[in-house]
Structure formats: structure tokens, C-alpha cells
C-alpha positions as CSV (number, residue, x, y, z in Angstrom):
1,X,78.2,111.8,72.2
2,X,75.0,112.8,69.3
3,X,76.1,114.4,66.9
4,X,74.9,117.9,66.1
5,X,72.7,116.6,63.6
6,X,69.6,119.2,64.3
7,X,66.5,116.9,64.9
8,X,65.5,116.7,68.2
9,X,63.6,114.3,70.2
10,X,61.9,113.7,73.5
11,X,63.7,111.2,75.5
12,X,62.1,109.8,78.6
13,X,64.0,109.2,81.5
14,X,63.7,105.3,80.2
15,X,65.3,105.8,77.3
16,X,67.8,107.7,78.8
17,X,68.9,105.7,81.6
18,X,70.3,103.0,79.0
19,X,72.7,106.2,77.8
20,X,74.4,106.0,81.5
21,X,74.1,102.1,82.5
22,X,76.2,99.9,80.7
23,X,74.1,97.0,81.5
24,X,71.2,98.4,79.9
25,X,73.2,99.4,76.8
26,X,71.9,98.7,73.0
27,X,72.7,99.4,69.6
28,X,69.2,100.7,68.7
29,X,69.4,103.3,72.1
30,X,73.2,104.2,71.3
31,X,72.0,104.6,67.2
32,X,69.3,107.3,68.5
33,X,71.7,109.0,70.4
34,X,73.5,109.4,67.5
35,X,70.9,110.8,65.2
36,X,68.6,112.8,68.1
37,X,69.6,115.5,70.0
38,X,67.8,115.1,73.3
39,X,64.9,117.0,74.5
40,X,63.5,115.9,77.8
41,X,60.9,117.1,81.2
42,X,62.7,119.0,83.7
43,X,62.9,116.2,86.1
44,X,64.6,113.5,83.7
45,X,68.5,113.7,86.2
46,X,67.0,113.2,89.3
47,X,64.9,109.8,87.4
48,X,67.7,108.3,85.9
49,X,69.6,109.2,89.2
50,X,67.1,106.8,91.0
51,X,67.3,104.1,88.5
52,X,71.4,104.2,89.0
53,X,70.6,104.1,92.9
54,X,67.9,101.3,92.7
55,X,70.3,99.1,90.1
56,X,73.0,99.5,92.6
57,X,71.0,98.7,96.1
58,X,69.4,95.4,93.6
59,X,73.2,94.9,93.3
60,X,72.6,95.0,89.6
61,X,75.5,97.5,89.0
62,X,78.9,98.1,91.2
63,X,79.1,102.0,92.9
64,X,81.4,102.2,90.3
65,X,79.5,101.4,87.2
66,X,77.0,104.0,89.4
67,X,79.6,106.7,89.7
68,X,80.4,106.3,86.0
69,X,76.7,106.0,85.1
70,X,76.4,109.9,87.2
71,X,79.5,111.3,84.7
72,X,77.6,110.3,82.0
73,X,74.6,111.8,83.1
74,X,76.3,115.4,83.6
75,X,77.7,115.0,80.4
76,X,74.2,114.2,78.9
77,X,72.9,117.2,81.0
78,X,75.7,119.8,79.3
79,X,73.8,118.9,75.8
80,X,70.2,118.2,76.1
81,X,67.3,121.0,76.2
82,X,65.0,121.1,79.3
83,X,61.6,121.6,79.6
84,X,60.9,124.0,82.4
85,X,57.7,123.0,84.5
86,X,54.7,125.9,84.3
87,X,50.9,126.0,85.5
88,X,49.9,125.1,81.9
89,X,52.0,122.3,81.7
90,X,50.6,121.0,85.0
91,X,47.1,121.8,84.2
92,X,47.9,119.3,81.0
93,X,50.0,116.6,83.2
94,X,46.3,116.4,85.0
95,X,44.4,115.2,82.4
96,X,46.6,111.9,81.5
97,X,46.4,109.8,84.7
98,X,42.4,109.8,83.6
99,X,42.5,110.3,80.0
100,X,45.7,107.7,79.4
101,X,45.9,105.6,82.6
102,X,49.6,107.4,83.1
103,X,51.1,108.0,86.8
104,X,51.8,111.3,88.1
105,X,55.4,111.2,86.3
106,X,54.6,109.4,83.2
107,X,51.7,112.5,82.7
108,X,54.5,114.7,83.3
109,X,56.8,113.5,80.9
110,X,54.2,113.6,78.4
111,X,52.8,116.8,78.7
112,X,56.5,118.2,78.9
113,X,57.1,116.5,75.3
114,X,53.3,118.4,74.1
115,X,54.1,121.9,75.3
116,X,57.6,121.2,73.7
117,X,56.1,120.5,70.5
118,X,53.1,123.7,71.0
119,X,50.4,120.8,71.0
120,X,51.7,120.1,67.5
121,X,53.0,117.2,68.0
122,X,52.8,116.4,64.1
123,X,54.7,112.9,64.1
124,X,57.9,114.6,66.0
125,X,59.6,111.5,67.7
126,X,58.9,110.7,71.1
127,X,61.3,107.8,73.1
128,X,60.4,105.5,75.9
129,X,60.6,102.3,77.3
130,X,57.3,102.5,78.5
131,X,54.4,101.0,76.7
132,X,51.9,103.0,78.3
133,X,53.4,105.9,77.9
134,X,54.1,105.6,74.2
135,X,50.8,104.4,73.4
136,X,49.5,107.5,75.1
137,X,52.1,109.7,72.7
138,X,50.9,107.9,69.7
139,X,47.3,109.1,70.7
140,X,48.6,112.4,70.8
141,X,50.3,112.0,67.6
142,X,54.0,111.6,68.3
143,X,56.0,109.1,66.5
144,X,57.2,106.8,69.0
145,X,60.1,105.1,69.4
146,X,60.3,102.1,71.6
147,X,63.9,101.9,73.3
């Protein structure tokens, strides 16, 4: 588990799912988990839920790795800091299919990581797995961290 180490970052569901899949597992993602306490959108369980359900219907991962993939995920949950949706956050979601190219839960994700920051995003560190997505948080001026 991270360490209480005070600097916080927004983690994507993508670079949260390798947290609860073994077979997506990596030093660099289990490194920032150690030195980032996690910040994420409001819909960032249900996401990494689907990715455990699609994995196991591809017959990528056992309903066991699954089931141990879900404990993980409510342990993660116990920890991490949620973004709450709002009209304002919405109202900014809308502007990045256009503006970025982003789908619907991509401009989500990234307006959740803005309002975190109070549209200061000032280099704060944003992680995805997503190019898309992180080049549109670069624009914005996160630091991004590919996972």
C-alpha cells in the first residue's frame, strides 16, 4: 500500500487498473503507488470494475485473479480521495471531446483532475495509460505520467 508520503496525484482508471490485475503489473506503476497518494474522478471503481470483467470474459484473467483484483480495489477505495461530479465540472467535461478529441469519460477524467487542482494545474502529476488523454493534460499543464 502508498505510503503516506503527502503528494498526491490523479490516477486514471488506466493507471489504476494495473494496481488490481496482476497481469498488468509493473515496477514503474507499483513505484508510483508508492510515492502518490491517489486522487481520482468519481467513477474510477466502477471502470476498473469493467476492465476486471472484460479481462475475465477475454479469458485474460481467472474469476479468481477477478475476485482478488475487486479486494484490491476496495482496499484502494479505503485510501484514495474522490472527486465528486458537479454542474461545473460537467460544463468543463463538455469542452474536451471538441477541444481535445477525448470521449465522454476520458473528458471526465480530465476535468475531474482540473477542478481538483482549481484550474491550476501548475505541473501537479497527472497518470494515464492513455495517450490522448495525457497529451490533453499536458495542454492543460499537468505533468504527466505515462503508466
Amino acid at each position: 500500500m502508498s505510503t503516506e508520503t503527502g503528494l498526491e496525484a490523479f490516477w486514471d482508471s488506466s493507471a489504476l487498473a494495473p494496481l488490481c490485475i496482476d497481469l498488468q503489473a509493473n515496477p514503474h506503476t507499483d513505484r508510483l503507488f508508492q510515492e502518490y497518494e491517489i486522487v481520482v474522478w468519481w467513477t474510477a471503481d466502477i471502470e476498473v470494475l469493467s476492465a476486471l470483467a472484460r479481462l475475465q470474459r477475454m479469458g485474460q484473467i481467472t474469476p479468481q485473479d477477478s475476485m482478488d483484483g475487486i479486494v484490491q480495489l476496495n482496499d484502494l477505495k479505503k485510501r484514495w480521495k474522490e472527486i465528486e461530479p458537479s454542474s461545473s465540472l460537467r460544463d468543463l467535461a463538455a469542452e474536451f471531446p471538441a477541444r481535445f478529441g477525448l470521449r465522454a469519460a476520458d473528458s471526465l477524467q480530465l476535468a475531474a483532475a482540473s477542478i481538483w487542482t482549481m484550474h491550476r494545474p501548475a505541473n501537479r502529476p497527472f497518470l494515464s495509460g492513455d495517450q490522448r488523454l495525457l497529451h490533453a493534460a499536458a495542454s492543460l499543464g499537468f505533468r504527466t505520467i505515462a503508466v
